[in-house]
C-alpha positions in Angstrom: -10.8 -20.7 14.8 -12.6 -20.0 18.1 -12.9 -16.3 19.3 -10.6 -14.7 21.8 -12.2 -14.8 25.2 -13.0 -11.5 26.9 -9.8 -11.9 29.1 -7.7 -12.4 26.5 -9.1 -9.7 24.0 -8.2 -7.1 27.5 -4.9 -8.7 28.2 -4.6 -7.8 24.1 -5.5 -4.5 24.4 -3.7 -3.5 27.8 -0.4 -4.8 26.1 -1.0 -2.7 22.9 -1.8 0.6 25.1 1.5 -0.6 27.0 3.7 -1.0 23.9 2.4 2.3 22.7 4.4 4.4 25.5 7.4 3.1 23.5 7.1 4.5 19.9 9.1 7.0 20.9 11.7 4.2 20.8 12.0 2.3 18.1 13.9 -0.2 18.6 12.1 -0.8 22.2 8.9 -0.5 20.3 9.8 -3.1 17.3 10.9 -5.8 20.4 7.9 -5.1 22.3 6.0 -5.7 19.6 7.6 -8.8 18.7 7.1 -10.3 22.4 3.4 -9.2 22.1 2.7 -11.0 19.3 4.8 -14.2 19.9 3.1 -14.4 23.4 -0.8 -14.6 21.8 1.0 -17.1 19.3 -0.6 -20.4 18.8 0.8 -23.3 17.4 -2.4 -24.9 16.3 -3.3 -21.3 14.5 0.3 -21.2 13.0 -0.2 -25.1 12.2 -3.9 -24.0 10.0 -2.5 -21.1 8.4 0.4 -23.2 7.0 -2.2 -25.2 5.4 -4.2 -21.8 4.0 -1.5 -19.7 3.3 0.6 -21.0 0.5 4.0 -18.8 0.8 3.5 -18.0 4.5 6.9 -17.0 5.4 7.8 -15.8 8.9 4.7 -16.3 11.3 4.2 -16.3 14.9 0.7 -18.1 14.8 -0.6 -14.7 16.4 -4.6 -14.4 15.6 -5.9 -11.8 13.6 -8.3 -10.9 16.6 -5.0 -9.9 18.6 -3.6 -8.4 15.5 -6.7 -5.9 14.9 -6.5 -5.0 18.9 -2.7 -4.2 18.7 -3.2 -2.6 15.4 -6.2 -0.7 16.6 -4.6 0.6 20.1 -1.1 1.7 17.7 -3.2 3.2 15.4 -4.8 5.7 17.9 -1.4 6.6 18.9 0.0 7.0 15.4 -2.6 8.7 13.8 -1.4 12.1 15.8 2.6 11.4 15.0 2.4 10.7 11.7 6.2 11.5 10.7 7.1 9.1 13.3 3.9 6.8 12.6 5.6 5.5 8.8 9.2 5.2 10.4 7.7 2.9 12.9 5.6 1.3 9.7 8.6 0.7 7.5 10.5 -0.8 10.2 8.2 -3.1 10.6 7.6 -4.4 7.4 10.8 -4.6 6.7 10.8 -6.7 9.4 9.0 -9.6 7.2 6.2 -11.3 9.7 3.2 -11.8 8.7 2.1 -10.5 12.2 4.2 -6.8 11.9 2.9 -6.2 8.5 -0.9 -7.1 9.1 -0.6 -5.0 11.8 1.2 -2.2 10.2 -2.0 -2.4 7.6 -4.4 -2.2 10.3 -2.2 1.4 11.0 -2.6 2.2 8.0 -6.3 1.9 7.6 -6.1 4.2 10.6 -3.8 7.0 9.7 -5.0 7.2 6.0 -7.3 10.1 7.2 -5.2 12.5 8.3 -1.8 11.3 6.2 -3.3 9.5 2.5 -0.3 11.0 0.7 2.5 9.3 3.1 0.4 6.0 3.2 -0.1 5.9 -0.8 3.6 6.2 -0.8 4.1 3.2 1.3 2.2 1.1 -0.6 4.3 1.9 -3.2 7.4 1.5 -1.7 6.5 -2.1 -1.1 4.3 -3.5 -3.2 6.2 -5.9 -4.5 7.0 -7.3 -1.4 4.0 -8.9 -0.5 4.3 -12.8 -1.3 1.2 -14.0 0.1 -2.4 -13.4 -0.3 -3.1 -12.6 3.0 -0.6 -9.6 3.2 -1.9 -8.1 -0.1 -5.3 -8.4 1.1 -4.9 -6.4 4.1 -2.6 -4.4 2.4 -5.0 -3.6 -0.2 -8.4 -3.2 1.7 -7.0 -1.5 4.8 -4.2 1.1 3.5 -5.1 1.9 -0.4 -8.9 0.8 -0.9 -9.7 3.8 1.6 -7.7 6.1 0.0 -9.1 5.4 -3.6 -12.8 5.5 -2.0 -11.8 9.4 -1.8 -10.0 10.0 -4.9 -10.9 7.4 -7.3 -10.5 9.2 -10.4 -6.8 10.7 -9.1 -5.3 6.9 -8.7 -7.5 5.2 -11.3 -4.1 5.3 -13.6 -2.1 4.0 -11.4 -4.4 1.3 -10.5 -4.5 0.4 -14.0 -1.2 -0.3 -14.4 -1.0 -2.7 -11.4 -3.7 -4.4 -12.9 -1.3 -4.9 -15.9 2.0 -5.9 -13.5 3.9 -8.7 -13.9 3.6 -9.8 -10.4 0.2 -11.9 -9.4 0.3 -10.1 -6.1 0.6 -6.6 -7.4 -2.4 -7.4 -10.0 -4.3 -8.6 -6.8 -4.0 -5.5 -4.6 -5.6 -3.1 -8.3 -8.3 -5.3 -8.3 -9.2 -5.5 -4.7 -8.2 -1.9 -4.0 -11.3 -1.2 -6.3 -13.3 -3.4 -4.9 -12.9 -2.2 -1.2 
């Protein structure tokens, strides 16, 4: 896929710095969100990652180049409010795109820092909830291979069992949480 042009990539990042005056608001922020990402949509992206993406569900066809700006410019913002940083971040995976929860793991790569606790315990609130390999890649290298980097021998356990799980997805995000 070609690369954003400059214009775009600013357009990207003066709407994320925009939509960020609205987490105060959820449910302003959530639809803001939404209209950002469904306006850098593409159907010829949406088209190629129907191909690559067995199990895609909901997707806008939004680049992963606009998804690391939005994510990035959020994650500034929420890395000082965290209490209100995992409301936002459960809303919008709950939410089910594939666009709100890549970004929500770009978040989470940036809040891990300051709140590893809070974002271990969102990975396990939804870890079985991933259904593609895209989402539990992101999931696993931006939110809980940082935090294991830091306190490998703490989550080593837990990574074991996931290893073990049932689910494919689950067994994916041990093994490439340890790999990150």
């Amino acid at each position: 896929m070609p690369k954003l042009g400059k214009k775009k990539r600013r357009e990207a990042r003066k709407r994320a710095e925009a939509l960020v005056t609205e987490v105060e608001n959820r449910s302003k922020f959530l639809t803001g969100l939404r209209t950002v990402l469904k306006y850098f949509s593409r159907l010829d992206y949406k088209s190629d990652l129907e191909k690559f993406v067995p199990d895609l569900g909901e997707a806008f066809g939004t680049p992963l180049e606009v998804l690391h700006i939005v994510g990035e410019e959020l994650g500034k913002k929420l890395k000082k409010q965290t209490e209100q940083a995992f409301e936002i971040l459960h809303a919008m995976w709950d939410r089910g795109s594939r666009e709100e929860r890549l970004v929500a793991c770009q978040i989470l790569q940036r809040v891990a820092p300051v709140a590893s606790q809070q974002v271990e315990e969102f990975v396990w609130d939804h870890l079985h909830e991933l259904g593609n390999w895209e989402v539990c890649d992101a999931l696993a290298t931006k939110a809980l291979g940082p935090i294991l980097l830091h306190n490998t021998s703490s989550h080593l356990s837990k990574v074991k069992k996931m290893v073990k799980d049932k689910d494919k997805w689950v067994r994916r995000v041990g093994i490439l949480s340890l790999l990150s």
